[in-house]
C-alpha positions in Angstrom: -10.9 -32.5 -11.7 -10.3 -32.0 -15.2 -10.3 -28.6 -17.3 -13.6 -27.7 -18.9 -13.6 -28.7 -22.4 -14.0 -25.4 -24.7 -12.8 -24.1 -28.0 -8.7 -23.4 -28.9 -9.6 -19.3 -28.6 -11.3 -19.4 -24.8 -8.7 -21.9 -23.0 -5.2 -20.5 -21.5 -3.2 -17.6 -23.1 -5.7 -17.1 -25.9 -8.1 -14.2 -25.3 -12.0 -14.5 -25.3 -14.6 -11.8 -24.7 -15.8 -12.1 -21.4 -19.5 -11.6 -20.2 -18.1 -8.3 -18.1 -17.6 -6.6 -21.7 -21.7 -5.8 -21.3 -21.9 -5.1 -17.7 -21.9 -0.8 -17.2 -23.8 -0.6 -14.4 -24.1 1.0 -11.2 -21.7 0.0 -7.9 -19.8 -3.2 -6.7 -19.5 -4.4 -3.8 -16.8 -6.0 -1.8 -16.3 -8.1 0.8 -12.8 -8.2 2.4 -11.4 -11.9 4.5 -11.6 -13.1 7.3 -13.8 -10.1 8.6 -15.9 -11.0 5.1 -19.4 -9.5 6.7 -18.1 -6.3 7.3 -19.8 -3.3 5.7 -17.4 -1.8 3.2 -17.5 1.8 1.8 -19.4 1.4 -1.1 -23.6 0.4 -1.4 -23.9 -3.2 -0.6 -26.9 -5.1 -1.5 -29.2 -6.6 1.6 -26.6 -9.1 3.2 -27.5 -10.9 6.3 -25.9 -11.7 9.3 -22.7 -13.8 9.3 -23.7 -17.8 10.9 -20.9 -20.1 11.4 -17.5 -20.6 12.8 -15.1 -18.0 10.3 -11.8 -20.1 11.3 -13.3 -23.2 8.8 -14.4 -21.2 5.5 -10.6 -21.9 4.3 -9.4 -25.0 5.7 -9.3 -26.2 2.0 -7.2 -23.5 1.1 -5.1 -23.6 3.9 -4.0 -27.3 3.3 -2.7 -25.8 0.3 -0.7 -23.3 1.7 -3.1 -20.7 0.2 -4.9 -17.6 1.5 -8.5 -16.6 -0.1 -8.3 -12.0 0.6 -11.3 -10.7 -0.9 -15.0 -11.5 -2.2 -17.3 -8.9 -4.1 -19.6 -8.6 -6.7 -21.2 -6.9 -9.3 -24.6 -4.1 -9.0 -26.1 -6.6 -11.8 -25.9 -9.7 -9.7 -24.4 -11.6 -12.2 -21.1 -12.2 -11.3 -19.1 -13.0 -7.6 -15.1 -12.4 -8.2 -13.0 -13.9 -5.6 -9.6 -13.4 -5.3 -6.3 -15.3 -3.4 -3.1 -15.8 -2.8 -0.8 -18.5 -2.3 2.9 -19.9 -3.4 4.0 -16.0 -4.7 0.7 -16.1 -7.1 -2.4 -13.7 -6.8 -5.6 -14.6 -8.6 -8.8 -13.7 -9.9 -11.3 -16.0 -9.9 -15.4 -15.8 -11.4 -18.5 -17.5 -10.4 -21.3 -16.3 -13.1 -25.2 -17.1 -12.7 -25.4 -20.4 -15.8 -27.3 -18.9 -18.2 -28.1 -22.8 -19.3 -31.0 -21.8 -16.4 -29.7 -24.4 -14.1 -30.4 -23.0 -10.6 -28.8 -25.6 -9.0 -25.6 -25.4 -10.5 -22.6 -24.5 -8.1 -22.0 -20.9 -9.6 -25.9 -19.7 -9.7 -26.1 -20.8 -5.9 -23.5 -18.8 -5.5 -24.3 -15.8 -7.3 -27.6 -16.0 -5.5 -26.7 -16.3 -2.2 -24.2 -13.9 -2.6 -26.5 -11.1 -4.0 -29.3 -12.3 -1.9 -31.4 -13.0 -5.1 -35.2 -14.4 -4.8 -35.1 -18.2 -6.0 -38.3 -20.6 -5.9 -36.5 -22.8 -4.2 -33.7 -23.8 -1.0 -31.4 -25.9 -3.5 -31.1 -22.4 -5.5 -29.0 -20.8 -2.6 -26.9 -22.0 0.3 -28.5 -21.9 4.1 -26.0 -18.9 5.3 -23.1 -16.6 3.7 -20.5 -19.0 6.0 -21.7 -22.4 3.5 -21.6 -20.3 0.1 -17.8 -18.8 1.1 -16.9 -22.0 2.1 -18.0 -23.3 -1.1 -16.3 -20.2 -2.9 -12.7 -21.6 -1.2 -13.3 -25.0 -1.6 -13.8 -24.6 -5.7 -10.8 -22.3 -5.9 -8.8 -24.9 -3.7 -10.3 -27.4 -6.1 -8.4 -26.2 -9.1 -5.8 -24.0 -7.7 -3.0 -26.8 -8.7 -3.7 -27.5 -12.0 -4.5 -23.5 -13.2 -1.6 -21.9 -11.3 0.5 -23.5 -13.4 -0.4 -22.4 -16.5 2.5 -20.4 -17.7 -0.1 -17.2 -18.6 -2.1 -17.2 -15.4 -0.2 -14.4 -14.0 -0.7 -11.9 -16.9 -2.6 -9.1 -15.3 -5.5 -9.1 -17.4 -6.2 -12.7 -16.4 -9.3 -13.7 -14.9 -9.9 -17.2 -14.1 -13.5 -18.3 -15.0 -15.3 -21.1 -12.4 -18.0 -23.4 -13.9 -19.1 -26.9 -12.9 -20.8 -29.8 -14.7 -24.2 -29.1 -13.2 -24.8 -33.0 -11.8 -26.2 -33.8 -8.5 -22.7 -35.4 -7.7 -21.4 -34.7 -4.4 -19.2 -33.1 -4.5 -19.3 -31.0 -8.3 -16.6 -31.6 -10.6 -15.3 -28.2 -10.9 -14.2 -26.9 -14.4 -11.9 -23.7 -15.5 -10.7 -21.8 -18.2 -8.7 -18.5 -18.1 -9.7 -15.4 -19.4 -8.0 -12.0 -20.8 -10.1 -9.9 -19.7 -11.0 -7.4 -22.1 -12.2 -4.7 -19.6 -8.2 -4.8 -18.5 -7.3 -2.5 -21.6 -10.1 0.1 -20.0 -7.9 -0.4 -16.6 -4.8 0.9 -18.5 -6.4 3.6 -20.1 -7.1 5.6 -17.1 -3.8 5.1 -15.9 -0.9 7.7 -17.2 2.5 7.0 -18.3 5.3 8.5 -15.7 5.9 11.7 -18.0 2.4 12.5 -17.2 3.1 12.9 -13.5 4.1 16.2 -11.6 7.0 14.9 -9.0 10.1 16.8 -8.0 12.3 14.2 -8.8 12.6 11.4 -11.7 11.6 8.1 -10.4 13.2 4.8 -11.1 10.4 2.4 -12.5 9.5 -1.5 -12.0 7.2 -3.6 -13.5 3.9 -4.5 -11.7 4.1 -8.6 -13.2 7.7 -8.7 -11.5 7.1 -7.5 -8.0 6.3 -10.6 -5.5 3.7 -10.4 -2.5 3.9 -10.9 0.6 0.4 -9.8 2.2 -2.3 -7.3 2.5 -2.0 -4.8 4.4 -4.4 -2.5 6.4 -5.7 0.7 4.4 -7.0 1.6 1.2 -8.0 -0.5 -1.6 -4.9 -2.9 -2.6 -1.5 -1.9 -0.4 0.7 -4.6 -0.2 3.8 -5.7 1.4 5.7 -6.4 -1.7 9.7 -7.2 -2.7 11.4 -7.6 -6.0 13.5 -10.6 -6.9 16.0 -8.3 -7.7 16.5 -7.4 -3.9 14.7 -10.2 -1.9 15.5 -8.7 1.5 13.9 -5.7 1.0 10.4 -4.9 1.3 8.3 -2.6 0.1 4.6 -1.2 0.5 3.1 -1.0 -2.9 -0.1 1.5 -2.9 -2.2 2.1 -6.0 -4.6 1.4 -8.4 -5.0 -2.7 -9.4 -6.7 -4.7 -12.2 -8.8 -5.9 -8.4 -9.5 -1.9 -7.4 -11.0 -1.6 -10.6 -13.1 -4.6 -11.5 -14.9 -3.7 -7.9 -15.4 -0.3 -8.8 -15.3 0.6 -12.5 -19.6 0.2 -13.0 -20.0 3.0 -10.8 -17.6 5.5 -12.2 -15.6 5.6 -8.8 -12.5 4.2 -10.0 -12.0 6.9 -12.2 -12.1 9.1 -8.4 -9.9 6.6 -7.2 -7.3 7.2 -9.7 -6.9 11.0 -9.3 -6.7 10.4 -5.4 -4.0 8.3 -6.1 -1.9 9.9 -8.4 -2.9 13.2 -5.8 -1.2 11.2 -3.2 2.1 10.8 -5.3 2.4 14.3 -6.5 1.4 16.7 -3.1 3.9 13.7 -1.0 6.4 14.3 -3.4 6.4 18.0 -4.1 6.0 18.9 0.0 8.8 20.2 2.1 10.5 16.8 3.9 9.8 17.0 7.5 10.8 13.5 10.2 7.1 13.3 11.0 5.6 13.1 7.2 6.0 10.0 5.3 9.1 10.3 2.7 7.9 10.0 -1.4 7.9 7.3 -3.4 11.3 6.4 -5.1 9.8 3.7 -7.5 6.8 4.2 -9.8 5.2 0.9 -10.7 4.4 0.1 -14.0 1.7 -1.5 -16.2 1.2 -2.5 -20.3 -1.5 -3.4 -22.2 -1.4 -6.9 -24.0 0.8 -6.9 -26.4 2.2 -3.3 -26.2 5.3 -1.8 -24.6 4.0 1.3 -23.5 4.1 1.7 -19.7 1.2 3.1 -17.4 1.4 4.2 -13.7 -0.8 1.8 -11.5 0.8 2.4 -8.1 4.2 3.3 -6.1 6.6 1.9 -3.4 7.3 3.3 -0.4 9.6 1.9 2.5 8.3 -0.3 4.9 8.2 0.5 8.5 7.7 -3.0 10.7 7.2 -1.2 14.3 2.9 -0.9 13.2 0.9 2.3 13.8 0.0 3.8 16.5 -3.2 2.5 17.2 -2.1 -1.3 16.6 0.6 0.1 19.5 -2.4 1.3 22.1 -4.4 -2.2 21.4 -0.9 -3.7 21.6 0.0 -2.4 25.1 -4.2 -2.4 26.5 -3.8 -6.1 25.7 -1.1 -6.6 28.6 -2.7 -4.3 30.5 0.5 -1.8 30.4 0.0 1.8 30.3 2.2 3.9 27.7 5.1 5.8 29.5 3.8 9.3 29.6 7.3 10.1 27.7 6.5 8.6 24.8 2.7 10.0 25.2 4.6 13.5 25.4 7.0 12.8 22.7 4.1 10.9 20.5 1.4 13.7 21.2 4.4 16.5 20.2 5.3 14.8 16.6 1.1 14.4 15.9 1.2 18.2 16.4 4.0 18.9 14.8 3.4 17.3 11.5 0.4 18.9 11.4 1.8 22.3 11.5 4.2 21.4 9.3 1.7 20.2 7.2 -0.4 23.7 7.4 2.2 26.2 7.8 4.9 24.8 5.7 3.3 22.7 2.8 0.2 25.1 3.1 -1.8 22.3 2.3 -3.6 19.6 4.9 -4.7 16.0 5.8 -8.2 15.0 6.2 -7.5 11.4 7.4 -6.1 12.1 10.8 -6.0 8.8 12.8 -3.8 7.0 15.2 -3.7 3.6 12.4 -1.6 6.9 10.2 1.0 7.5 12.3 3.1 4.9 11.9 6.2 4.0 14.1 9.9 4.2 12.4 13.0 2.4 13.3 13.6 5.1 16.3 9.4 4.6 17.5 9.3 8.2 15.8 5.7 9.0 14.3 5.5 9.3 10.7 2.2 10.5 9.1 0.7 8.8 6.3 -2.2 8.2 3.9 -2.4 11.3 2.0 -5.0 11.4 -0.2 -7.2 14.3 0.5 -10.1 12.0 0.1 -11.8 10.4 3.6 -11.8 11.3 7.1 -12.4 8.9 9.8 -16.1 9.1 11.7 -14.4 8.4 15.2 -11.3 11.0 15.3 -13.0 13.9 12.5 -14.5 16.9 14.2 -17.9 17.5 14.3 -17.6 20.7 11.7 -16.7 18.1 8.8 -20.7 17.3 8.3 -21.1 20.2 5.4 -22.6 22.5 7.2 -19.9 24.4 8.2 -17.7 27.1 5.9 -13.8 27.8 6.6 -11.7 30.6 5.4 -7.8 31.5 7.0 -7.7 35.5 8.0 -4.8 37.3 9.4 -4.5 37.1 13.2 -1.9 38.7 15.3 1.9 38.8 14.4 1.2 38.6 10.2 0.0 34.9 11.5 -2.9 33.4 9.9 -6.0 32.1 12.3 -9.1 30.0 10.6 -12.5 31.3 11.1 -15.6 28.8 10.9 -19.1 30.1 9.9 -22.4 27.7 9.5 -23.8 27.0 5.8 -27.7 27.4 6.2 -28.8 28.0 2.7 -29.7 25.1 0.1 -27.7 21.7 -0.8 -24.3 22.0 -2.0 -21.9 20.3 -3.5 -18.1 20.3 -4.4 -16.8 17.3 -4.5 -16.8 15.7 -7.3 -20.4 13.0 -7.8 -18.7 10.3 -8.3 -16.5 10.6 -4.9 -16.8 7.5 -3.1 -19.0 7.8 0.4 -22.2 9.5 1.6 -20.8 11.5 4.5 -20.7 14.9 4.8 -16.8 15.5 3.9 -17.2 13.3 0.7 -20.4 16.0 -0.2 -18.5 19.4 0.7 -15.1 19.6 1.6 -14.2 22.3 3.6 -10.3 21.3 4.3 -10.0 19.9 7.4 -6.6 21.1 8.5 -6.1 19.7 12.1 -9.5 19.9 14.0 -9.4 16.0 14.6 -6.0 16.1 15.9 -7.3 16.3 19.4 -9.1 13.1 19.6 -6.3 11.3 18.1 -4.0 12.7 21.3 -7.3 11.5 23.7 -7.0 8.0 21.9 -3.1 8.1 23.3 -3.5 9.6 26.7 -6.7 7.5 27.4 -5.9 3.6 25.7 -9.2 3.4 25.1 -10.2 -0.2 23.5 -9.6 0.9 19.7 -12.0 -2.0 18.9 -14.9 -0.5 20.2 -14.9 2.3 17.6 -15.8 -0.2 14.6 -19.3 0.2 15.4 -19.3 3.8 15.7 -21.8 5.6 12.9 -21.0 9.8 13.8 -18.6 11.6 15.0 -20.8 12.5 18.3 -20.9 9.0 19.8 -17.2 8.7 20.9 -17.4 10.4 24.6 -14.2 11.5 25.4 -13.6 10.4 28.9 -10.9 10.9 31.5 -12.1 8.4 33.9 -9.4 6.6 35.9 -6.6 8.0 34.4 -4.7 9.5 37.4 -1.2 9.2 35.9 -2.5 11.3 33.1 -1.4 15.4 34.2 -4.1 18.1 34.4 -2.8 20.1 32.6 -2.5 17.6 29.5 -6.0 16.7 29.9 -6.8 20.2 29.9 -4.7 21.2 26.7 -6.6 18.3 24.8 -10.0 19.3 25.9 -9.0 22.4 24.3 -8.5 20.8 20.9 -12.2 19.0 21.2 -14.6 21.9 21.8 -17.0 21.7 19.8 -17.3 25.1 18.1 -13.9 25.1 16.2 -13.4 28.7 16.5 -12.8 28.3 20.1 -10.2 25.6 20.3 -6.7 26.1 20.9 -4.3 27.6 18.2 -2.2 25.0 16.0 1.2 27.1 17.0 0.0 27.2 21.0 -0.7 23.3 20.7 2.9 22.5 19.2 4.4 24.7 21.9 2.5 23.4 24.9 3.9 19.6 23.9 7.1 20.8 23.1 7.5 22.1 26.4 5.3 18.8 28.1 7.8 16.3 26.8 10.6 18.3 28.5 9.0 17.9 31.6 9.4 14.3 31.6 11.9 12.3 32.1 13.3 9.3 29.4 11.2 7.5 27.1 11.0 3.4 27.7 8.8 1.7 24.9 
């Protein structure tokens, strides 16, 4: 393996144009590892069905103590990124079509399996989407040793380009070069510098090129478990906007949507009332330059890291040994859902549209603390059914100077008030009416029932999950009742937010201690 021979201003820490300057297109798409085939939540192009065995795409990279996270492309079909991790070092790799018109080149195949491209013939592609990721891996674990250790390969705007010699060796002698991206300077200048920001409190700030990975996480786009050399044995979970985040959705014009949703997320966390049951604000802005200027950008934030999961990864957790949850935590759990919430309402007089057992996570104590506040997606298996636009929401006065909402249906024309370039084609990402805790109620059936949380990755609407109560003779009436009350399907008739908090205050009275 040797580096591909190019001229003094395209090879290491020099900066080169880079075919993506031309591409302004439409959207990207993404693929995430191991579950690769997985439909993400932007427009994918035809993709078949994954073949193969998924444990043996990255045995080249695992030999190497590296882990390849993420595969996506571009709407022009021109370019597949990948991107991995391995030895403290995250990078961006590039497989573009060979505009020499070699179609059997390693990168074309690539590019035309991976966009399902027409070719004239079977040595143009690979047989399946399992042989072309393999291939992916096996090229990045190919030169992984040699560019990792260039001492620029970490900048952030550094995109590390793939090529290979084009002979009908077995296997193709693989070629690099690294890249400044130029499209990195457009990253920046959506970001704003921490001045710009509306938080309560001044943050302290860290540099994005000095914090240290440790994995992906679950949730949206690129949070990380993260620590800074500066405190080793603390970690952190990093959640913003990355040079990754945007190269996958800057054609389309989401990214600049993804941006205010994050920054939305630091401000309304930040600027709300504390409560136990709501995640705390971020302490530490992270940081981003330009090449070869000082000035520093916001690209994401750290928050503390709680190890005890969420509560869904709990329910899986305890179905798997076939253990039921002590109803004392299910009281105690089913109290704090309800309770943020009307904290969350009544309090912060704003709301949550994400409401989900994976965003209550579980503290040091096995309190719940609510997360992911965005303002920006709602899940299709807990939301309730008002959320598909058709539906209009207004808070009136109710008894006792309290405030009650009252639902009417839409039925006039199409409408619109979300922003068009909102990531998503469901209802909720059309017309927003502020969910403020309608879904709650199927998040509580999720806890009383342990239903198999797996078998809700399939699920396409909100009216295919059936809430059940079959065999579930430990769980009280009178619970069962309370939560039916929260899933009625015409929302004006459900159970008031203040009666629900007060039913499960009293409920987690009744029972005795809490064993985890």
């Amino acid at each position: 393996m040797r580096e591909k021979p190019a001229p003094p201003s395209s090879l290491d820490s020099s900066h080169r144009t880079s075919p993506l300057n031309k591409l302004r297109g439409a959207s990207t798409t993404i693929l995430s590892v191991p579950d690769a085939e997985r439909e993400p939540d932007v427009v994918q192009p035809h993709i078949p069905e994954p073949c193969g065995d998924f444990s043996r795409e990255q045995d080249a990279l695992k030999a190497l103590g590296i882990l390849g996270e993420w595969i996506w492309g571009n709407d022009l079909e021109t370019i597949v990124f990948a991107q991995a991790f391995g030895h403290q070092k995250t990078l961006i790799f590039r497989f573009g079509l060979d505009h020499t018109q070699r179609s059997q080149s390693l990168t074309t195949r690539i590019v035309n399996c991976y966009h399902d491209l027409t070719v004239d013939s079977t040595s143009a592609t690979f047989p399946n989407r399992l042989s072309m990721r393999m291939a992916i891996w096996s090229a990045i674990a190919t030169v992984w040793a040699e560019c990792s250790g260039k001492s620029t390969v970490q900048d952030p705007d550094v995109v590390i380009d793939v090529y290979d010699l084009g002979s009908t060796d077995l296997p193709p002698q693989i070629l690099w070069s690294i890249c400044h991206e130029d499209l990195f300077n457009d990253y920046v200048d959506l970001l704003l510098p921490p001045s710009q920001l509306s938080v309560k409190q001044p943050m302290d700030t860290v540099d994005f090129k000095s914090l240290i990975r440790l994995n992906q996480l679950g949730g949206r786009g690129c949070t990380t478990l993260v620590y800074t050399p500066s405190d080793p044995l603390s970690q952190f979970v990093f959640k913003g906007i990355d040079f990754r985040t945007f190269l996958n959705s800057y054609e389309s014009g989401h990214i600049r949507e993804e941006v205010k949703i994050y920054y939305r997320l630091v401000e309304l966390v930040s600027n709300m009332p504390r409560h136990p049951n709501v995640m705390v604000p971020a302490q530490t802005l992270v940081t981003i330059c330009k090449r070869g200027d000082d000035r520093p950008f916001v690209c994401g934030s750290l928050y503390p890291f709680l190890p005890n999961g969420n509560l869904a990864g709990h329910i899986e957790k305890n179905n798997e040994s076939g253990e039921r949850i002590p109803l004392s935590c299910k009281a105690q759990w089913c109290y704090q859902m309800a309770v943020a919430i009307a904290h969350t309402h009544f309090v912060a007089h704003t709301y949550h549209m994400d409401i989900k057992p994976g965003n209550f996570l579980l503290d040091a104590d096995y309190s719940l603390v609510l997360i992911d506040w965005e303002q920006s997606d709602a899940p299709i298996t807990t939301a309730a059914p008002e959320i598909d636009s058709t539906w209009d929401v207004e808070e009136i006065l109710a008894e006792g100077l309290t405030t009650a909402l009252r639902y009417t249906k839409y039925t006039g024309p199409e409408r619109r008030n979300m922003p068009v370039t909102t990531p998503g084609s469901n209802g909720w990402n059309v017309w927003n009416v502020f969910l403020v805790w309608s879904n709650l109620g199927r998040c509580m059936w999720m806890l009383l029932r342990q239903p198999d949380m797996n078998a809700f990755k399939d699920v396409m609407s909100t009216e295919e999950v059936v809430e059940d109560w079959e065999l579930l003779e430990d769980i009280p009436a009178h619970w069962r009742h309370v939560v039916q009350e929260c899933l009625k399907h015409d929302p004006n008739e459900r159970i008031g937010l203040r009666e629900l908090v007060a039913f499960w205050d009293n409920a987690r009275y009744e029972i005795n201690e809490c064993e985890i």
